[in-house]
C-alpha positions, 0 to 999 in steps of 0.5 A, spaced: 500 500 500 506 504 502 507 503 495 502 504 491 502 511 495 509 513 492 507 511 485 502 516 486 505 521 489 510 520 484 506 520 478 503 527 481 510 530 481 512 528 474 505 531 472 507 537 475 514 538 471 511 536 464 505 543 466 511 547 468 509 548 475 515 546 477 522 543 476 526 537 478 531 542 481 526 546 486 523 539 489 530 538 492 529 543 496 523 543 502 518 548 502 517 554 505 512 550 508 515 545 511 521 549 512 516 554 517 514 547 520 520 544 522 521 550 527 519 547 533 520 550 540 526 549 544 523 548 551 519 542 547 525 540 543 531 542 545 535 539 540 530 541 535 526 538 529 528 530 528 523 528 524 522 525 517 527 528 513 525 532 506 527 528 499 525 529 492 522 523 491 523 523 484 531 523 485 531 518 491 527 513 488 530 506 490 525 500 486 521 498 491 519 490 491 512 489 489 509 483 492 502 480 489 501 474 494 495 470 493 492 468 499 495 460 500 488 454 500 491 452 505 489 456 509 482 455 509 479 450 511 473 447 506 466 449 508 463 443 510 457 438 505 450 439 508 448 433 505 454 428 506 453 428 514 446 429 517 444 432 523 443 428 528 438 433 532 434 433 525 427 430 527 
């Protein structure tokens, strides 16, 4: 799921290079956006902000590995016939 939010977020930013709202080059920076929410209060943080780090995801986009597991049937157990075994409390 992680990743299928990357693709989309990626997609997004390329999307957003080909209409020129931006380049490659200004999303290696943060914004001032992120910038103003990485201050943080000295009494609250006193070695300051160690949150999640800014990267340009479309730089720093190491493949990720997919799986698309099946369910195993092993896993299940089969449900039982109901005409192979009759109740013995039906009258």
């Amino acid at each position: 799921m992680l990743n299928d939010n990357i693709l989309a977020i990626q997609q997004q930013l390329r999307d957003g290079i080909l209409k020129g709202y931006w380049t490659l080059e200004n999303l290696d920076a943060p914004s001032p956006g992120w910038l103003f929410n990485e201050r943080t209060d000295k009494r609250t943080f006193p070695d300051g902000y160690a949150g999640i780090e800014h990267r340009n995801l479309l730089r720093n986009s190491e493949p990720q590995e997919r799986v698309d597991a099946q369910p195993d049937p092993r896993d299940f157990t089969p449900a039982p016939d109901p005409t192979s075994d009759p109740d013995p409390f039906d009258f």
